[in-house]
C-alpha positions as CSV (number, residue, x, y, z in Angstrom):
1,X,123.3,27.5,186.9
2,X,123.4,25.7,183.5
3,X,120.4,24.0,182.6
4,X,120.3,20.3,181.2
5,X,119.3,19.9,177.8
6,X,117.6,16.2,177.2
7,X,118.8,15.2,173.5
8,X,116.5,12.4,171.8
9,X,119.6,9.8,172.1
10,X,119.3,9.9,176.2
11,X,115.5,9.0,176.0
12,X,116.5,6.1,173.9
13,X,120.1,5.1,175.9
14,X,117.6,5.1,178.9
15,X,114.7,3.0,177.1
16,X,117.4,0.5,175.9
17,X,118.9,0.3,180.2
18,X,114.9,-0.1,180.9
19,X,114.7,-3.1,178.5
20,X,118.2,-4.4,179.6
21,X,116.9,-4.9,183.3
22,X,113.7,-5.9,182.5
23,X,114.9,-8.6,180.5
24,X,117.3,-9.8,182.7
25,X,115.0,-9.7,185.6
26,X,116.3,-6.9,187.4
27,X,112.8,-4.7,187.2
28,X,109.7,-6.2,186.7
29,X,106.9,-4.9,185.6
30,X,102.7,-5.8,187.1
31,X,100.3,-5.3,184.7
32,X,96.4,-5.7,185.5
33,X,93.9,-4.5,183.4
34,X,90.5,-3.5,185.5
35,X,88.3,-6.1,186.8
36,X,84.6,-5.6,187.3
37,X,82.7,-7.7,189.7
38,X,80.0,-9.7,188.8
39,X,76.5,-9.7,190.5
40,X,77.5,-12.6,191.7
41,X,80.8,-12.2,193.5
42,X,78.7,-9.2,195.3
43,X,76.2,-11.5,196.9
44,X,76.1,-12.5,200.0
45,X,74.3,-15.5,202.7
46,X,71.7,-14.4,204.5
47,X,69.4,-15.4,207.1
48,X,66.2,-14.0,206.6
49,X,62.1,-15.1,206.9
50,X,60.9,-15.8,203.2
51,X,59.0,-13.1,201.4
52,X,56.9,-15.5,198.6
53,X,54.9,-13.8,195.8
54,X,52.2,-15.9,193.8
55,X,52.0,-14.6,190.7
56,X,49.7,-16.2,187.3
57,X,52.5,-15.6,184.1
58,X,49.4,-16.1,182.0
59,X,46.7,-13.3,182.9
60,X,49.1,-11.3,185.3
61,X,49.0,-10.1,188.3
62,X,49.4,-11.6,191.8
63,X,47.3,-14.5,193.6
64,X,45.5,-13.7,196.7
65,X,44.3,-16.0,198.8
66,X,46.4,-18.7,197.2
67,X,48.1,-21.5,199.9
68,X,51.5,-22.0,200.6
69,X,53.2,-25.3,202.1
70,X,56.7,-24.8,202.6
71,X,58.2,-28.9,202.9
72,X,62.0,-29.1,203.9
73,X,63.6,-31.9,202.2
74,X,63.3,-34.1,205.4
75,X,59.5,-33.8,204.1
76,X,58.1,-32.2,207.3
77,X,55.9,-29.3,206.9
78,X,57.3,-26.0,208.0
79,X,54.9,-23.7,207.7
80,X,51.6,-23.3,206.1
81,X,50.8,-19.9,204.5
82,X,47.8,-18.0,202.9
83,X,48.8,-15.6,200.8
84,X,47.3,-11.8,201.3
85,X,43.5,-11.3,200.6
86,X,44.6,-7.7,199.2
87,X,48.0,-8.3,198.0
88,X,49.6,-11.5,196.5
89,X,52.6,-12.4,199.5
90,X,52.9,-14.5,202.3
91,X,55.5,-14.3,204.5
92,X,57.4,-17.0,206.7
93,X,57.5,-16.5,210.1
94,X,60.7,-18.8,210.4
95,X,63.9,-17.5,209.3
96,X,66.1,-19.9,206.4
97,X,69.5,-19.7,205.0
98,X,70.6,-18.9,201.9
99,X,71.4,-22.3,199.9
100,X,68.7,-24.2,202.0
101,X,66.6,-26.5,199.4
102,X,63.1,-26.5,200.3
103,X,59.8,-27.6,198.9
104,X,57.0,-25.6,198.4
105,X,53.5,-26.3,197.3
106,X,51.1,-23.6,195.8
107,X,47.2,-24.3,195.1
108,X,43.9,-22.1,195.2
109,X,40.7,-23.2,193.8
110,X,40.2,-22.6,189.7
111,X,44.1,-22.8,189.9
112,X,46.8,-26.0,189.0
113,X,48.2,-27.1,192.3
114,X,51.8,-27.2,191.8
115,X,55.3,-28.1,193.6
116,X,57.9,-26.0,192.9
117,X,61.4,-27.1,194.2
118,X,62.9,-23.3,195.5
119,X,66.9,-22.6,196.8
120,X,66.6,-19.7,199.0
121,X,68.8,-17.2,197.5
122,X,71.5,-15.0,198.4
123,X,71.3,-11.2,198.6
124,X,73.1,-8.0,197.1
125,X,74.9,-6.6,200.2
126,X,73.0,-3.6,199.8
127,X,69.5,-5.4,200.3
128,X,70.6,-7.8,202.7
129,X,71.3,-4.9,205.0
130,X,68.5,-2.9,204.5
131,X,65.6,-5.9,204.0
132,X,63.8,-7.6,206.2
133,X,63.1,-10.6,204.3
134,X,64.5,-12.6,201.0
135,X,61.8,-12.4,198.2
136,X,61.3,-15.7,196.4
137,X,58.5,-15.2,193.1
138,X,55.9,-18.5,193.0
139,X,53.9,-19.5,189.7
140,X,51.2,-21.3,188.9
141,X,48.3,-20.7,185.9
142,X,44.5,-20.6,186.3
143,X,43.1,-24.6,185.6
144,X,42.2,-24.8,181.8
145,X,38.1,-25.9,180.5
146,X,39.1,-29.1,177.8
147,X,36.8,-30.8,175.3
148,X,37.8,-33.4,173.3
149,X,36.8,-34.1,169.3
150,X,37.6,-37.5,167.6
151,X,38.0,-37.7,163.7
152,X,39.5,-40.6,161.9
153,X,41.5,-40.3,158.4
154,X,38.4,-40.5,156.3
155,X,37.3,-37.3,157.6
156,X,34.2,-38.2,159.7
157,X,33.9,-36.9,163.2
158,X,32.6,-38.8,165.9
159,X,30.4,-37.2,169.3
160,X,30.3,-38.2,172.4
161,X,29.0,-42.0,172.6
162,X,28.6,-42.1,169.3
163,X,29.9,-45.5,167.3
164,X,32.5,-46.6,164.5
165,X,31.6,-49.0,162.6
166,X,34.1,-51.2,160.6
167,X,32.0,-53.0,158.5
168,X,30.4,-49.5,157.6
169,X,33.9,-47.9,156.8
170,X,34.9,-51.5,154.8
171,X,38.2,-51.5,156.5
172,X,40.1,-53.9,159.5
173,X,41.8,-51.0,161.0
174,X,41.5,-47.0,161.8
175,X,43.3,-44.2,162.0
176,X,42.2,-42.2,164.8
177,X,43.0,-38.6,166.1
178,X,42.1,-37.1,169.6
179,X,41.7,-33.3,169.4
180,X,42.0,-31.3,172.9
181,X,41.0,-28.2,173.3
182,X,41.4,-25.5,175.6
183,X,38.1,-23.3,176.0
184,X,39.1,-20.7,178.3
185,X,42.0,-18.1,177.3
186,X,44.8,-17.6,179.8
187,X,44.9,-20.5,181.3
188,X,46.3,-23.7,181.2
189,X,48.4,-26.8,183.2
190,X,51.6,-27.4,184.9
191,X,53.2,-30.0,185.2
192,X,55.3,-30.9,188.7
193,X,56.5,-33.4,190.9
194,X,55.3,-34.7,194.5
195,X,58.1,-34.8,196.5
196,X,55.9,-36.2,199.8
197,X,54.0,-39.1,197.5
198,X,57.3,-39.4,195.1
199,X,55.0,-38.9,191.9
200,X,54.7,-37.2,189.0
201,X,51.5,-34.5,189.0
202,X,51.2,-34.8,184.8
203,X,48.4,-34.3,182.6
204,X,47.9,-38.1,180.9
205,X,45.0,-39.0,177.8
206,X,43.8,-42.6,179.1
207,X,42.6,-44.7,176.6
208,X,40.2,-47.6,178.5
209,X,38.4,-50.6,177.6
210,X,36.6,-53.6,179.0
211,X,37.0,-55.6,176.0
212,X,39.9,-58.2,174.4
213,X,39.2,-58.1,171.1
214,X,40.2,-55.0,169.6
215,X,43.9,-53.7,169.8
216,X,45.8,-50.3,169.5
217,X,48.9,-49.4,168.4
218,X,50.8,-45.7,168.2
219,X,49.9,-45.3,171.8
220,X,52.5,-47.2,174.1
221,X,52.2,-50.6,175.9
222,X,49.2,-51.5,177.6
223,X,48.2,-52.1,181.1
224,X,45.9,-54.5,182.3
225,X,44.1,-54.5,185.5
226,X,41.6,-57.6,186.0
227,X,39.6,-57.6,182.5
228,X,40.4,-53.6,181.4
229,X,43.0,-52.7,179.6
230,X,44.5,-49.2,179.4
231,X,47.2,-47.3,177.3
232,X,48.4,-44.0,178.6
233,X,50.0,-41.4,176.9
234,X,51.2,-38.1,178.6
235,X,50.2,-34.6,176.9
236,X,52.3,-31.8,176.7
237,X,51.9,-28.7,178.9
238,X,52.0,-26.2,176.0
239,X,49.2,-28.0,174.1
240,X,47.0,-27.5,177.0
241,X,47.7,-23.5,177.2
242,X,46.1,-21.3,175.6
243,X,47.2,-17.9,175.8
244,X,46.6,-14.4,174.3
245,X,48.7,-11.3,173.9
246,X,46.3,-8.4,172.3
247,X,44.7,-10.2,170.0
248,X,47.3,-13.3,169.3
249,X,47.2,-16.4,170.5
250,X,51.1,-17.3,171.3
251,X,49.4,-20.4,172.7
252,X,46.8,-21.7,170.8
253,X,45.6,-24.7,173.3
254,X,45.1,-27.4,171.1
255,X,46.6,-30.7,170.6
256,X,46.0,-33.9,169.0
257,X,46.9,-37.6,169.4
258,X,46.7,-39.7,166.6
259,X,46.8,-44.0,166.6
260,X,45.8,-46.6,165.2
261,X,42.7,-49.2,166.2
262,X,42.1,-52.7,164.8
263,X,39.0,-54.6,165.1
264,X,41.2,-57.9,165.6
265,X,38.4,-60.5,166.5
266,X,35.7,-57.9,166.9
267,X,32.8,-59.8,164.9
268,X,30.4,-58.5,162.4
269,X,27.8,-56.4,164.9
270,X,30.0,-57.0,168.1
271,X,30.5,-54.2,170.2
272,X,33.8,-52.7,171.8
273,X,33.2,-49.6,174.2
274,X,36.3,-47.4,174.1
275,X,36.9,-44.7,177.0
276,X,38.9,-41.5,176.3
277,X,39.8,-39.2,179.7
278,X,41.9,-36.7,180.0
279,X,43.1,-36.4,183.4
280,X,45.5,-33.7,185.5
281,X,48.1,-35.1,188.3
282,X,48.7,-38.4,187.2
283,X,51.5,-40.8,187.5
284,X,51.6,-43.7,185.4
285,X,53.6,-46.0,187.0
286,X,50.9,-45.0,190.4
287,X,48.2,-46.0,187.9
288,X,49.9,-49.1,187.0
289,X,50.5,-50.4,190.4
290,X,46.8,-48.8,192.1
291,X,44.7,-48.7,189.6
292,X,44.6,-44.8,190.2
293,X,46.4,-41.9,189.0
294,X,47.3,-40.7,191.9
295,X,45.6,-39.4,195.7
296,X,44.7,-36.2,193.4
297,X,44.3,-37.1,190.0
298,X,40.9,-35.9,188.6
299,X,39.4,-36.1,185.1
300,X,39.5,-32.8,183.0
301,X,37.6,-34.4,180.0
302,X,36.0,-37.6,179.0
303,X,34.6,-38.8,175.4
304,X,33.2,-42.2,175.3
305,X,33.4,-44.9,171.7
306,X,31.5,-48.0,170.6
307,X,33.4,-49.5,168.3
308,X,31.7,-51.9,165.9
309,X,32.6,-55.1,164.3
């Protein structure tokens, strides 16, 4: 039997036949290139109890004893939960489904009660087969310890119920700065939302006063309720945290608020007493229309002013 000798012009006479019908639509050709799933296209629904963990992202570690109130958005209470005494979970005895929008509340004495809005999520295939419950992580910090300093932009610094005088300092108006400080390390606030009272939980400086005749600017629009007049002005979370890692503070847990005062018709040796509070889960448009902050708002820090004609 002869054998068949392939010469290099047949390999190209049958590469040029290959384009030919290719090109004319006779053979086509399906090309894919290898596609790797994403975590998410593995996940799955599941129906599962709730496994929540409390956990402080300041100090560390877990929260035991801490309370769980698990709202749906219909605002009914589902369950209330208590998380271990020597562990940091709770776990629901009612089963939810992945997607399910729920509102849970977390508080536990020294701690900032907070309202965290939670989806329950979906599972890996893997876990949804071999778990008994869907794990959702919870966070809230340890309540921070807050004095306040006031200085004005001559340098002097006032204490508490102690008075500014204008006819001493030879001026009609003041530049003054509130300093807060955070005390304690590793702790802190949070700011959230109440979902059942439709308010905001913030941390708010309230400047107050009984009198007419002085006025402030750099610190919002006023709000008068009978013969006081307020000003509020909301203070950032991360100026009331302080937190250390070794022996850096990332968060140093100070902030300062600076406006102006003028003694307007203030008279020569008239008096003006000025309130400052700091306060934690207030809502200024509650305060506006009650005369509160809020059914929980509580004073962190008060420093008291006469101011002197």
């Amino acid at each position: 039997m002869a054998s068949i000798r392939i010469k290099g012009w047949h390999i190209v006479a049958i590469a040029l036949i290959i384009v030919a019908m290719w090109y004319t639509g006779v053979l086509s050709f399906s090309i894919q290139g290898h596609q790797e799933q994403t975590p998410e296209t593995q996940l799955v629904d599941v129906n599962k109890p709730l496994q929540f963990a409390v956990v402080d992202p300041l100090g560390g570690g877990g929260l035991a004893s801490a309370n769980v109130l698990v709202y749906g958005t219909d605002k009914v209470l589902k369950e209330s939960l208590t998380t271990a005494t020597d562990g940091y979970t709770a776990q629901t005895a009612l089963p939810y489904q992945s997607g399910t929008t729920l509102y849970v509340e977390i508080s536990k004495s020294g701690y900032v009660t907070r309202w965290m809005q939670v989806t329950v999520p979906k599972m890996t295939p893997t876990d949804a087969q071999a778990q008994t419950t869907n794990y959702i992580s919870l966070q809230t910090v340890p309540l921070g310890t807050y004095t306040i300093k006031v200085t004005d932009q001559f340098g002097n610094v006032y204490t508490d119920s102690s008075d500014l005088n204008f006819t001493s300092l030879n001026v009609s108006t003041v530049s003054i700065t509130i300093s807060i400080y955070n005390t304690q390390d590793n702790t802190g606030y949070i700011s959230s939302y109440d979902p059942l009272n439709g308010i905001n939980l913030r941390s708010v400086l309230v400047l107050g006063t009984a009198g007419s005749d002085v006025s402030i600017s750099g610190a919002g629009g006023s709000i008068t309720r009978g013969t006081n007049s307020y000003w509020c002005i909301t203070v950032n979370d991360d100026g009331l945290t302080r937190q250390i890692i070794g022996n850096q503070y990332v968060k140093p847990g100070v902030t300062s608020i600076t406006f102006t005062i003028n003694k307007g018709a203030l008279s020569a040796g008239e008096e003006q007493d000025f309130t400052f509070t700091l306060y934690a889960y207030f809502d200024q448009t509650y305060f506006a229309q009650n005369g509160i902050g809020g059914p929980d708002a509580s004073s962190l820090a008060t420093f008291d002013l006469t101011l002197i004609g």
